[in-house]
C-alpha positions in Angstrom: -5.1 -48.1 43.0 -1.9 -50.3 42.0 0.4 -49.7 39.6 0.5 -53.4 38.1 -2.4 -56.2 38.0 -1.3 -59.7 37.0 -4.0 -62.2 36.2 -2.5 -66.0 36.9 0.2 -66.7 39.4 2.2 -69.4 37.3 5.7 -68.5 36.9 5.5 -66.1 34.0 2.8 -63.9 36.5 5.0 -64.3 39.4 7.9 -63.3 37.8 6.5 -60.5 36.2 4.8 -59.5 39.9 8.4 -59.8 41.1 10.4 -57.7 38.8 7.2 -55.2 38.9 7.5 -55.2 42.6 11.5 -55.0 42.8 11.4 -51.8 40.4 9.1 -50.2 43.3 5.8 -50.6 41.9 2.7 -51.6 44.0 1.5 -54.8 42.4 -1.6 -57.5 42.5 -1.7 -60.8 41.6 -5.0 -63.0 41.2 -3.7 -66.1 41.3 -6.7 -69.1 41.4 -3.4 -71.9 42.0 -4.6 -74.4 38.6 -1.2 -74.1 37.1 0.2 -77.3 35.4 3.4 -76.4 37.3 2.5 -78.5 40.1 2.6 -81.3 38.0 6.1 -80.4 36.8 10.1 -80.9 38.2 11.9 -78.9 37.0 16.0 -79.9 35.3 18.6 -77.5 35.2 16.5 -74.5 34.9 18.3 -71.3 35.4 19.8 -71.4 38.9 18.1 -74.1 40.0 19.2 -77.9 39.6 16.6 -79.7 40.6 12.9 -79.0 41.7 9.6 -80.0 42.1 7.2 -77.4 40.3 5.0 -77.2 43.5 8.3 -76.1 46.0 9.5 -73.6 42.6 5.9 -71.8 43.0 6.4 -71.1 46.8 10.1 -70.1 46.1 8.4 -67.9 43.6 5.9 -66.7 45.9 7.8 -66.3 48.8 10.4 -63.8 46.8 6.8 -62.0 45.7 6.0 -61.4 49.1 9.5 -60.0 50.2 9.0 -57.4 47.8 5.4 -56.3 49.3 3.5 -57.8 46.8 -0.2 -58.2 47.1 -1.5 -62.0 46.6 -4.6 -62.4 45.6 -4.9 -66.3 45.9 -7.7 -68.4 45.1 -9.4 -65.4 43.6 -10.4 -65.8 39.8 -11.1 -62.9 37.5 -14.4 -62.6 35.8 -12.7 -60.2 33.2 -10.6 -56.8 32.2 -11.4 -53.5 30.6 -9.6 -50.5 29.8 -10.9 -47.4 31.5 -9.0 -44.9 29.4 -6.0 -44.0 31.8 -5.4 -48.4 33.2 -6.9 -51.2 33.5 -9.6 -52.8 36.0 -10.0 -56.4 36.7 -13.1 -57.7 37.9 -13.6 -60.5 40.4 -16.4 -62.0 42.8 -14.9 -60.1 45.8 -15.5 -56.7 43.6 -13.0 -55.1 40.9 -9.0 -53.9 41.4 -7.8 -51.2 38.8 -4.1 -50.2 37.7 -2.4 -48.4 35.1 -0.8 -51.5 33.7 -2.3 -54.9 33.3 -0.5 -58.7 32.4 -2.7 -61.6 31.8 -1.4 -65.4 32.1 -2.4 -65.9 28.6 0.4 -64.1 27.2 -1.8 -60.8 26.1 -0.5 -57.9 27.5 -2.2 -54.5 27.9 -0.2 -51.7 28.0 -0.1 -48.1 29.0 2.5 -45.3 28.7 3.8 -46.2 31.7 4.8 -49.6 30.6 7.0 -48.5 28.7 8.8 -47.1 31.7 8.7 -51.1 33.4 10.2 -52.9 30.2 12.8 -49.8 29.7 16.4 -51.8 29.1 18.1 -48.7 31.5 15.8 -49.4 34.5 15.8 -53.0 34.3 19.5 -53.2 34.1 19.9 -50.7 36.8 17.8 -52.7 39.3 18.9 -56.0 38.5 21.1 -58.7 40.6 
């Protein structure tokens, strides 16, 4: 069982799947690749001066992957329920559960342990 699903690999999913996955938890993403970011270039964004939306997804994806995080691409999910103690998200291929869930549509589901993931003191002491 993971510890974090994130439904949608735009860059809000990935970069919640990477600070998930950089704080040591075992993360999913289902990521089905119909993000408008392909169609974007990006200006001036945060440490980055210039780049196509396409290339910023695989520099997103590629820092994903460094941290062990499990890609699910080109799989869509069919939907996701609460079971009480997480979260399971189900899919053609069968059904993932975790004890925190993100969806792409800005609606999070939380569980006592999320708490633990947004906590000021661990995200400042992990990041770089």
């Amino acid at each position: 069982m993971a510890d974090v699903l994130v439904v949608g690999g735009g860059p809000a999913g990935l970069s919640a799947a990477l600070f998930a996955g950089k704080n040591g938890l075992d993360v999913t993403v289902f990521d089905t690749d119909k993000t408008w970011m392909h169609k974007a270039h990006l200006f001036n964004y945060p440490g980055i001066g210039s780049i196509d939306g396409s290339n910023y997804l695989s520099v997103l994806r590629e820092q994903v992957d460094d941290f062990g995080v499990d890609r699910q691409q080109g799989v869509a999910v069919d939907g996701v329920e609460s079971t009480g103690d997480g979260f399971t998200v189900a899919t053609e291929e069968g059904s993932s559960t975790a004890t925190i869930s993100s969806s792409r549509r800005g609606r999070t589901a939380t569980s006592p342990r999320a708490s633990a993931v947004n906590s000021p003191t661990r995200a400042s002491s992990t990041s770089t």
